[in-house]
MARFIDO-586520 format. One record per residue (C-alpha): x, y, z. Coordinates in Angstrom, 2 decimals. Example, Ala and Ser with C-alpha at 12.3 -4.5 7.8 and 13.67 -1.06 7.14 Angstrom:
2
+---------+---------+---------+
!      xx !      yy !      zz !
+---------+---------+---------+
!   12.30 !   -4.50 !    7.80 !
!   13.67 !   -1.06 !    7.14 !
+---------+---------+---------+
***
This chain:
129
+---------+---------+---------+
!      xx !      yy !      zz !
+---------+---------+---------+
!   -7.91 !   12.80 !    8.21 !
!   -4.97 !   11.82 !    5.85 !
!   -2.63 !    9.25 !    4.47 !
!    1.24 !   10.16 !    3.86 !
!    3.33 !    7.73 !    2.00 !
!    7.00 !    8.33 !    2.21 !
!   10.11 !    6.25 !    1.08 !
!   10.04 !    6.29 !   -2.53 !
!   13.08 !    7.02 !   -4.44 !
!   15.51 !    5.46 !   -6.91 !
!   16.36 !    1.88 !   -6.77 !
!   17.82 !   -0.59 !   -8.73 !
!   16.90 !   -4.46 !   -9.59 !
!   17.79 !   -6.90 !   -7.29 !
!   17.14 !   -3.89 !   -4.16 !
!   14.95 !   -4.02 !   -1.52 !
!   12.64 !   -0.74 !   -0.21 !
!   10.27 !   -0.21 !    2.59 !
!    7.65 !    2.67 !    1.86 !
!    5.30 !    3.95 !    4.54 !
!    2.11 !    5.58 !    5.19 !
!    1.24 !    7.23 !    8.31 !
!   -2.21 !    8.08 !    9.24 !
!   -3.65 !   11.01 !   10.65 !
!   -6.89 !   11.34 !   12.53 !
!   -7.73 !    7.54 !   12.21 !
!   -5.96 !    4.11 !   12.82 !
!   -5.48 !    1.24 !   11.10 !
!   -7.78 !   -0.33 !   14.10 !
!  -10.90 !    1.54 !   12.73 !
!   -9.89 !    1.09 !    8.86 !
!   -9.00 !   -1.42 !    6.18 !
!   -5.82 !   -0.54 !    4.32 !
!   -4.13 !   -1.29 !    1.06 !
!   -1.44 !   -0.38 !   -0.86 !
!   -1.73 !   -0.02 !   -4.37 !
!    1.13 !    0.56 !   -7.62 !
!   -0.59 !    2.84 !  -10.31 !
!    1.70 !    2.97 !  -13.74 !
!    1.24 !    5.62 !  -16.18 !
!   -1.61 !    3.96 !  -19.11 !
!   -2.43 !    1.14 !  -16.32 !
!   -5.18 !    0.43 !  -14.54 !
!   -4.22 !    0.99 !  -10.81 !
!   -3.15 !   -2.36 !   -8.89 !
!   -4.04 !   -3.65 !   -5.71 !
!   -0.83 !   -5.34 !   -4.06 !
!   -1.94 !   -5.91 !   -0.73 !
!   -4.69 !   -5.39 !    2.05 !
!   -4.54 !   -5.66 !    5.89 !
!   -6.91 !   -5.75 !    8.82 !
!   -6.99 !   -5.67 !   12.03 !
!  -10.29 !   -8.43 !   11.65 !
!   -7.52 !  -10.27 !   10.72 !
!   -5.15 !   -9.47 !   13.47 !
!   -3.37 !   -6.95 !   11.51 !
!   -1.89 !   -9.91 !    9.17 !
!   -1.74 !   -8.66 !    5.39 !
!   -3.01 !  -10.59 !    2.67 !
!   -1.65 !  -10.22 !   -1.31 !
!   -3.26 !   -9.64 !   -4.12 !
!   -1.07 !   -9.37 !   -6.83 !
!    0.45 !  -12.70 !   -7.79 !
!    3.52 !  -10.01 !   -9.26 !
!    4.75 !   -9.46 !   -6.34 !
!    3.04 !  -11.93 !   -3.11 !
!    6.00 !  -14.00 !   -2.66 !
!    8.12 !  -10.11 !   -2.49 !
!    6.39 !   -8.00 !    0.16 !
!    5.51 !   -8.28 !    3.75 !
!    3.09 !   -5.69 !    4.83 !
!    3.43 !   -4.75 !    8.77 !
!    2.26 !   -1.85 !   10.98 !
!    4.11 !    0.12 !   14.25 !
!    2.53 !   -0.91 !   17.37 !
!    0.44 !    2.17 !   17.14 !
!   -1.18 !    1.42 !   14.12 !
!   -0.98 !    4.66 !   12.93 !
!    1.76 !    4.03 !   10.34 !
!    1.77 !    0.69 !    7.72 !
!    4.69 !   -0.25 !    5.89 !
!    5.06 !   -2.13 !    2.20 !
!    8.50 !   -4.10 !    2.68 !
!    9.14 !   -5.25 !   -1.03 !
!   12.29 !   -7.31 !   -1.86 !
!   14.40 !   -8.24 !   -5.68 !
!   12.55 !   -5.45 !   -7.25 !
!   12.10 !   -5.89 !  -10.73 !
!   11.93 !   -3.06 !  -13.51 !
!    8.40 !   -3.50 !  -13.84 !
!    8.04 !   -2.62 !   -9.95 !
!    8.59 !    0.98 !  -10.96 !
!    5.26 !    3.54 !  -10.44 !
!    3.21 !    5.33 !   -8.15 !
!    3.23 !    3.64 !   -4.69 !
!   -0.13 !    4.40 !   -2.91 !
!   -1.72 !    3.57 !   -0.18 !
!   -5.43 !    3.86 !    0.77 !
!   -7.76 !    3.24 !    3.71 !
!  -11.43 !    3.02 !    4.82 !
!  -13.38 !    2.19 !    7.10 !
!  -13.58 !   -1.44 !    7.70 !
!  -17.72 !   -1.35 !    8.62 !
!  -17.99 !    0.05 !    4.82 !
!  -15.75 !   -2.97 !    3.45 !
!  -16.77 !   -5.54 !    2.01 !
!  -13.93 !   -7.52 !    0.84 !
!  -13.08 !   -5.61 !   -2.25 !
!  -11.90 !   -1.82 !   -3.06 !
!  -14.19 !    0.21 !   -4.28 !
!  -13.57 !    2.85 !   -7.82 !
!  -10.39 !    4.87 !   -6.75 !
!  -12.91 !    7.88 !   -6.77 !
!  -15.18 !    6.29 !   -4.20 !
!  -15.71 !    8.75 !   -1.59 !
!  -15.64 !    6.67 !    0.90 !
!  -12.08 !    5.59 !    0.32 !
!   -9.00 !    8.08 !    1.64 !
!   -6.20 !    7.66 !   -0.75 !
!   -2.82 !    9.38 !   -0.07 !
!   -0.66 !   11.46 !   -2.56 !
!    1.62 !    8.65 !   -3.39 !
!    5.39 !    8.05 !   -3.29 !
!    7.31 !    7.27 !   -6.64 !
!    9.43 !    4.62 !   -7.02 !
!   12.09 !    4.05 !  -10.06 !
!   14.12 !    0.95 !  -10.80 !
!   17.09 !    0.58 !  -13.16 !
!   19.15 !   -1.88 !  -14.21 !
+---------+---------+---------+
***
């Protein structure tokens, strides 16, 4: 089992960018997933979390950025996209997304070294001016 993310890249402020993260050997049926933003001397963020207990409908976190993203899924539920728009400089970092399974979630992420939580190699975003 595995999460890719993919679309990262070079963008500049004011751009919009949709990132994904495809799954392999689960769904998003059978897990909870989030995307997270980790910045070099920062703690790692949470940005957003979806559900399928809450038909697949995405739910912020970070106040930064919850009136910027949409987070959606393909009809499989295999791969879940961040759609973030008028990115800012300080949008910039390590995209990640994670997943687990949603009979061990409670509501609230776990440590990032949680066993229990797959997290995928990340996709690197940069914004300029």
């Amino acid at each position: 089992v595995q999460l890719v993310e993919s679309g990262g890249g070079a963008a500049h402020v004011g751009d919009s960018l949709r990132l994904s993260c495809t799954a392999s050997g689960f769904t998003f049926d059978t897990h909870v997933a989030g995307w997270f933003r980790q910045v070099p001397g920062k703690k790692r963020e949470g940005l957003a979390v979806l559900s399928r207990s809450d038909g697949h409908r995405f739910h912020a976190y970070s106040e930064t950025v919850a009136d910027r993203i949409h987070v959606s899924t393909d009809d499989a539920h295999t791969t879940m996209y961040l759609h973030m728009m008028a990115l800012k400089p300080e949008d910039a970092g390590e995209y990640l997304c994670a997943a687990m399974d949603k009979n061990n979630f409670n509501g609230e992420w776990p440590d990032p070294s949680n066993p229990l939580v797959l997290w995928g190699t990340g996709t690197r975003v940069t914004v300029s001016r």
